[in-house]
Every structure is written in structure tokens, then in C-alpha cells.
C-alpha positions in Angstrom: 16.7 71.6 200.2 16.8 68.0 199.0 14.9 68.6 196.6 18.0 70.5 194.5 20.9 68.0 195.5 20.5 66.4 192.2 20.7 69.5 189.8 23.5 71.0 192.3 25.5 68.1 191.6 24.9 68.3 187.6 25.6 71.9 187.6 28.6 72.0 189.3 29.6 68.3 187.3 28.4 69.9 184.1 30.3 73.4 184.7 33.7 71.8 185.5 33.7 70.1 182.2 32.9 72.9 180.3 35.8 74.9 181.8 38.1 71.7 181.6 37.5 71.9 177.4 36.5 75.5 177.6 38.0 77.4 180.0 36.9 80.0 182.6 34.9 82.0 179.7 32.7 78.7 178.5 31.8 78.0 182.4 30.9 81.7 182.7 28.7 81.1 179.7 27.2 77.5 181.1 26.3 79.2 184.5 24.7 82.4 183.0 22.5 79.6 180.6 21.9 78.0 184.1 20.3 80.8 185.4 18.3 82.1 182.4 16.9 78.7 182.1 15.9 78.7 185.7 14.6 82.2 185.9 12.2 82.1 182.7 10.8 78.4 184.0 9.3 79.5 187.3 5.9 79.9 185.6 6.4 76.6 183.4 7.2 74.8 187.0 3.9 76.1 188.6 1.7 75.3 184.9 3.4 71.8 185.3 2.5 71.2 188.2 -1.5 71.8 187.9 -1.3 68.9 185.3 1.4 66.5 187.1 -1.0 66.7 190.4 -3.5 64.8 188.5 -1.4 61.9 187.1 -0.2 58.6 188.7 2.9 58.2 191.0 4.1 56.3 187.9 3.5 59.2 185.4 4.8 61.7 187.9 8.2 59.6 188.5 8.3 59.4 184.6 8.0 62.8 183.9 10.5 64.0 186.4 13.3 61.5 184.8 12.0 60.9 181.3 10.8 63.8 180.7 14.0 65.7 181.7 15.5 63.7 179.1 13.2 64.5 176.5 13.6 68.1 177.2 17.3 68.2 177.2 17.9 66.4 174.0 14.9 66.4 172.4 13.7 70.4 172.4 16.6 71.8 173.1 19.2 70.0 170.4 16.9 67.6 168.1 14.4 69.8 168.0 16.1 73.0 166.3 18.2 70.6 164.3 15.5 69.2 162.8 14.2 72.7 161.8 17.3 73.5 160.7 17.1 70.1 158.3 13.8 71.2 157.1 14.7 74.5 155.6 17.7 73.9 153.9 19.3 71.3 151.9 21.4 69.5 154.6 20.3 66.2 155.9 19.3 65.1 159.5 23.5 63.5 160.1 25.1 66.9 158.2 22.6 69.2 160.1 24.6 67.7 163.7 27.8 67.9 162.4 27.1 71.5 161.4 25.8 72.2 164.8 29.1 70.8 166.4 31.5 72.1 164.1 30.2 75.1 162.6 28.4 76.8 165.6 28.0 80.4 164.0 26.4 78.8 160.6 24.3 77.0 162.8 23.0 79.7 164.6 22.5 81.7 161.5 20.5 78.4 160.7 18.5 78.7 163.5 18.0 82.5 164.0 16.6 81.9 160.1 14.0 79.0 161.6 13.4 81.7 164.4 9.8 82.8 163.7 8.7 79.6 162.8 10.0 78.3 166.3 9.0 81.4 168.3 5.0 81.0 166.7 4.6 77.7 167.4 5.4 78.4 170.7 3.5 81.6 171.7 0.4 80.0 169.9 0.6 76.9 172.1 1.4 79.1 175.6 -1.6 81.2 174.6 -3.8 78.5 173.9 -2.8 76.8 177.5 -3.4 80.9 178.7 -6.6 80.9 177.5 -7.8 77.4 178.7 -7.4 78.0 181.6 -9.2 81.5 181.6 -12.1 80.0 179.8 -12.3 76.9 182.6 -14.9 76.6 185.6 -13.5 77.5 188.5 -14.0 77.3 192.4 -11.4 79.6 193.2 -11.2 83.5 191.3 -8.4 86.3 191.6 -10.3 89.3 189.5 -13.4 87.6 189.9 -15.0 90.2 187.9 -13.2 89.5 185.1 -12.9 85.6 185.5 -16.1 85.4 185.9 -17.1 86.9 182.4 -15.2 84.9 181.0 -15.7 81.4 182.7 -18.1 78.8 181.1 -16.9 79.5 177.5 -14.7 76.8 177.5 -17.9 74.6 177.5 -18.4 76.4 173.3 -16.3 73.6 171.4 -13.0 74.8 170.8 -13.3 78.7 171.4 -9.8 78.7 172.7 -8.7 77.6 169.3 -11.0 80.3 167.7 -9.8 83.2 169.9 -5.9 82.3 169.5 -6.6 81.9 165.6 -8.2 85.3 165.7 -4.8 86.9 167.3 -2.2 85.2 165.3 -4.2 86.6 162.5 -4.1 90.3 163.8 -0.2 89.4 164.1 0.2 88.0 160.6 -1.7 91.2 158.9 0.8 93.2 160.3 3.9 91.3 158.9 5.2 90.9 155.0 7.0 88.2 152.8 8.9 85.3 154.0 7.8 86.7 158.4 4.0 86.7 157.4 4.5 82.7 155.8 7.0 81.6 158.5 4.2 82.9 160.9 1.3 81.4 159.3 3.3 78.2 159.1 4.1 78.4 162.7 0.7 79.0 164.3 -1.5 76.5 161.9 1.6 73.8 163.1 1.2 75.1 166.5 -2.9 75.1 167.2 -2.9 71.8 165.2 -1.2 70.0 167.8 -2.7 72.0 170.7 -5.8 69.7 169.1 -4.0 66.7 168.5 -2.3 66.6 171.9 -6.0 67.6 174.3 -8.9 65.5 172.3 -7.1 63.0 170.0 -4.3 61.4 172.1 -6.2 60.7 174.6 -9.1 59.2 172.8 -6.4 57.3 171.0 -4.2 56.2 173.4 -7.3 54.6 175.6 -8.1 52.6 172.7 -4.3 51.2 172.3 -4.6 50.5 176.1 -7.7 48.7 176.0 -6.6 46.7 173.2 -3.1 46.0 174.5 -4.9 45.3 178.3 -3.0 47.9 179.7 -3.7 50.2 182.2 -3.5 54.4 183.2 -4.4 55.2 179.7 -5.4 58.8 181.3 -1.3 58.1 182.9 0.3 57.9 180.0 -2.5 61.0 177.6 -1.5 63.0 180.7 1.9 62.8 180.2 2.1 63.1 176.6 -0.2 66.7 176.9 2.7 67.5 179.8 5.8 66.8 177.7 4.0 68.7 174.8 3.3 71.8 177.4 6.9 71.7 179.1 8.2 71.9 175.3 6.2 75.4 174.3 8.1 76.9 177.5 11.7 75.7 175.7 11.5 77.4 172.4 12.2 81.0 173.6 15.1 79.4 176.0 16.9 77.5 173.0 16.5 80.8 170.8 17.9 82.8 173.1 20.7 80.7 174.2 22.5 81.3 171.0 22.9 85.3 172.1 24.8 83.8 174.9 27.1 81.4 172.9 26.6 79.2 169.6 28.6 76.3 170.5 25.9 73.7 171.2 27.9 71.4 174.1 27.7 74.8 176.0 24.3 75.4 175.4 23.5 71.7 175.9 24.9 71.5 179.1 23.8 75.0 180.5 20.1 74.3 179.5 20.2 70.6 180.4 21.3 71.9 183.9 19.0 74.9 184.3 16.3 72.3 183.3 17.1 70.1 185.8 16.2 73.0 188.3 12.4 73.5 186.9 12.6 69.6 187.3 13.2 70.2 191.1 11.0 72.9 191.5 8.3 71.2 190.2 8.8 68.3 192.6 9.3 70.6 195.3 5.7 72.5 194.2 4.2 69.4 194.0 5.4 67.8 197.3 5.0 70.2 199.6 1.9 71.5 198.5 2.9 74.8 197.9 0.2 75.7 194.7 -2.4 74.4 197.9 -0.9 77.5 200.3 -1.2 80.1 197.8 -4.2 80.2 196.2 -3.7 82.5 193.3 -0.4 80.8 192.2 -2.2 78.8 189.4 -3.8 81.7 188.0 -0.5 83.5 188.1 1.1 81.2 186.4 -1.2 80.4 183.9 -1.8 84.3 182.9 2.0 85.3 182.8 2.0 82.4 180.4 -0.4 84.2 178.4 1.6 86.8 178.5 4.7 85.6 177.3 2.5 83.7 174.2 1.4 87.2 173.5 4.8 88.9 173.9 6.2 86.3 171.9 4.1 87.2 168.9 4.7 90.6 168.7 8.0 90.4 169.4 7.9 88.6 165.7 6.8 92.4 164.4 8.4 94.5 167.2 11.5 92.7 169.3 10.8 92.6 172.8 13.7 92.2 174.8 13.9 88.3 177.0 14.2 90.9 180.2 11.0 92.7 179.9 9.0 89.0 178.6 10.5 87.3 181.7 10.3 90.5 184.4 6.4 90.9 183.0 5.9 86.7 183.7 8.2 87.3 187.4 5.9 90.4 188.0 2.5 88.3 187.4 3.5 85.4 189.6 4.7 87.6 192.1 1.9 89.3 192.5 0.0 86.3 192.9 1.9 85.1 195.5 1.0 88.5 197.3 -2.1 88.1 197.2 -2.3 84.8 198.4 -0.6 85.9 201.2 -2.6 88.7 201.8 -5.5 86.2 201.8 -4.1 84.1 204.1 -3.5 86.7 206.5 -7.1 88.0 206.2 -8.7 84.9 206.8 -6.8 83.9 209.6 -7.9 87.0 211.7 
């Protein structure tokens, strides 16, 4: 489809580089991080596009180009360096050099920032999870469950409460230097969720107005997006470094892999896709949920990235089922 022309080029540009420096055992590498990136980011593609649908052209474009970039260099290499920087002694400058000529005591860096990383990202997915349960809706998939629960987004900030209320049962389960990395984590993580959906956008309508611009909601929109697209990353850059710790392999097999959700987003988006089957959304939304969920206990109890991603692939697939079975139903 047209849609992947773009990332089928960058792949196969990106993995002929890697095995010109590398050799057939780094291209191996970059097309395994390919895939993994691809496979984990069905559900962040069909969560993406709920929220791009609602934006301007221009914000759309943006995000598709922009906000590729920002993912690629931004959460999966400045990101975990500036972690990295933030726990130890080693400047911003030192921290890169590390990263490109000491991969292993980078990764050891990293795996050491892991729980910091891996709770601000499960607290964020489950706060977008449980959004989007709490939310009025037209259309239900286990209506008698949805339906118990819809209208309590309308209580301020219940989401917030009931995500604070399960990172807790997480941290009194966990000791020492897991149970502060945790804490530190989720506070960081639920403090932004509120930053990013009732202060930016409040703020950036007022620089707008003042600066006589317009699509305030545009540009809010967008920043909530990139903020989104970045809690689906973390468990993707952590779990690149089981495949390989030299960061130009990791960069270029994510940055590729990325550019895939990219395209399947567009492709969601143009051809109406999350319009044919019905359920989609809430699939998507709930294996996100899932993962957030996963994510935490796997802090406690490691859960392996096959069962997080085949539980997400499962709930999205089922979806799609029974969209289809809808479908069929109601066009007898």
C-alpha cells in the first residue's frame, strides 16, 4: 500500500547501513527491533488515531513528520539519556558519549533508570485506559460494564484518583530503592497526565490569543498526542537493549519500526478504518490499560514483552471480531 512506501524505503536504507558498519548480525538485530516496534504499536496506532481525527490537516501533517522526529530522537535516545544524566554524576555531553562508546555501561545505566521509566509509563497508559472507560459514549462493547462505569469521568479528576489508588497497591508491595523509584515515577507520571489535558490547553489558548494566532485547540491537541505516543515508547526503548546495547542499532531499528506506526496511523486515519469497525477504539484503548497494568506489576513480578504484547494483540483482535460479527448481523 502507499501508505508504507516511505518506511519500506527507510528500513531497507536504514538496514543496509547497519550491515555496511555492522555486518549481517547488526541488520539481523535492526530488523528484529523493526518488527517488535511495529508489533507492540498496533494499539498506540489505533489510540492515536481517536485524537489525530479531531485535529486540523495542519496538526495531522505535523504529527505524522514532526512528531516522528520527536519520537525517534527525542524518547527513544534523549529521553533515556537524560535519565541516565539524572541519576548519576555524568553530564548531559558525557552521558552521549557513554551511550556511543560504552554501550553495555550504558545499558546498565538504563536498566538502573528502568522502574522509573517503566512507571511513568504504565501510570500514563492507564490513566489514557481509564479515560476513556470513564467517558460518555454512543457506542458500548460490554455494555453492561461500560455502562457502570460511564458518567464518572464527569467527578473531577477520578481518573487520577483511581490510577493513584493502584500505583499505591503496587508501591506497598515493593521495598527500598523499587518502592522510591516507583513512587518517583508515578507522582512524575499522573503530574503530567494533568499538566498535558487541563493546563496546556488553557495555556496555550492564551499565548494564541495574545500572539493573534490561530488552532490553539491545533497545536494543545498535538502536544496531548506527542505526550500519548511517548508513554507507548518507554517499554520499546527498555526492551531494545535485550536485543542489542549499541544505540545506532537501536536508533535506527526503532526509528524504522516507528515509521510503520506512523503509516498505520495514516492508513487508520485515511481510510476510515476505526469508522468500519466499531469496537476498535475500545480495543485499543483497554489493551492499553492493560499493558499500564502489566507494566506495574511486572516492576514486582517480571512479565515477559510476549505475554504484555500477545494480551494487547488478543484484546484488539477480539475487537475487530466483533466488529465484524456486527457488521455481518446488521447487514442481514
Amino acid at each position: 500500500m502507499r501508505y508504507f512506501l516511505l518506511p519500506n524505503l527507510l528500513s531497507f536504507i536504514g538496514v543496509c547501513v547497519i550491515w555496511w558498519f555492522y555486518g549481517w548480525n547488526g541488520a539481523i538485530k535492526t530488523v528484529l527491533l523493526i518488527l517488535i516496534e511495529g508489533i507492540l504499536s498496533v494499539d498506540n496506532s489505533v489510540v492515536n488515531v481517536t485524537t489525530l481525527k479531531t485535529m486540523p490537516p495542519k496538526y495531522q501533517r505535523a504529527f505524522m513528520t514532526w512528531g516522528w522526529l520527536i519520537a525517534v530522537v527525542g524518547m527513544r535516545f534523549i529521553f533515556p539519556v537524560g535519565i541516565v544524566s539524572a541519576t548519576t554524576e555524568m553530564n548531559f555531553v558525557e552521558t552521549i558519549q557513554l551511550a556511543f562508546n560504552h554501550g553495555e555501561e550504558y545499558k546498565d545505566h538504563v536498566e538502573g533508570a528502568k522502574t522509573v521509566i517503566s512507571s511513568f509509563g504504565a501510570i500514563f497508559m492507564i490513566l489514557i485506559g481509564i479515560k476513556f472507560l470513564l467517558a460518555d459514549k454512543e457506542v458500548y462493547w460490554f455494555e453492561a460494564i461500560e455502562k457502570k462505569f460511564q458518567g464518572g469521568g464527569g467527578i473531577e479528576a477520578v481518573e487520577v484518583l483511581v490510577a493513584s489508588i493502584i500505583s499505591f497497591v503496587v508501591w506497598v508491595g515493593l521495598d527500598g530503592q523499587s518502592a522510591r523509584d516507583t513512587q518517583i515515577g508515578c507522582e512524575t507520571g499522573i503530574l503530567v497526565f494533568l499538566i498535558v489535558t487541563n493546563c496546556i490547553g488553557s495555556l496555550v489558548n492564551a499565548f494564541c490569543k495574545k500572539a493573534g494566532l490561530l488552532a490553539a485547540s491545533g497545536l494543545s491537541g498535538f502536544i496531548y498526542l506527542e505526550f500519548q505516543d511517548a508513554s507507548f515508547s518507554f517499554d520499546g526503548t527498555i526492551g531494545a537493549f535485550a536485543v542489542t546495547p549499541l544505540i545506532t542499532i537501536m536508533l535506527v531499528g526503532l526509528g524504522c519500526g516507528a515509521g510503520y506506526v506512523r503509516a498505520m496511523t495514516l492508513y487508520l486515519l485515511k481510510e476510515g478504518v476505526i469508522d468500519q469497525y466499531r469496537y476498535l477504539e475500545h480495543g485499543a484503548h483497554y489493551a492499553v490499560l492493560s499493558l499500564g497494568i502489566m507494566m506495574l506489576i511486572g516492576i514486582k513480578f517480571p512479565v515477559h514483552e510476549v505475554v504484555t504484547s500477545g494480551v494487547g494483540l488478543g484484546i484488539i483482535a477480539l475487537s475487530v471480531y466483533s466488529s465484524i460479527r456486527f457488521n455481518r448481523k446488521k447487514a442481514l
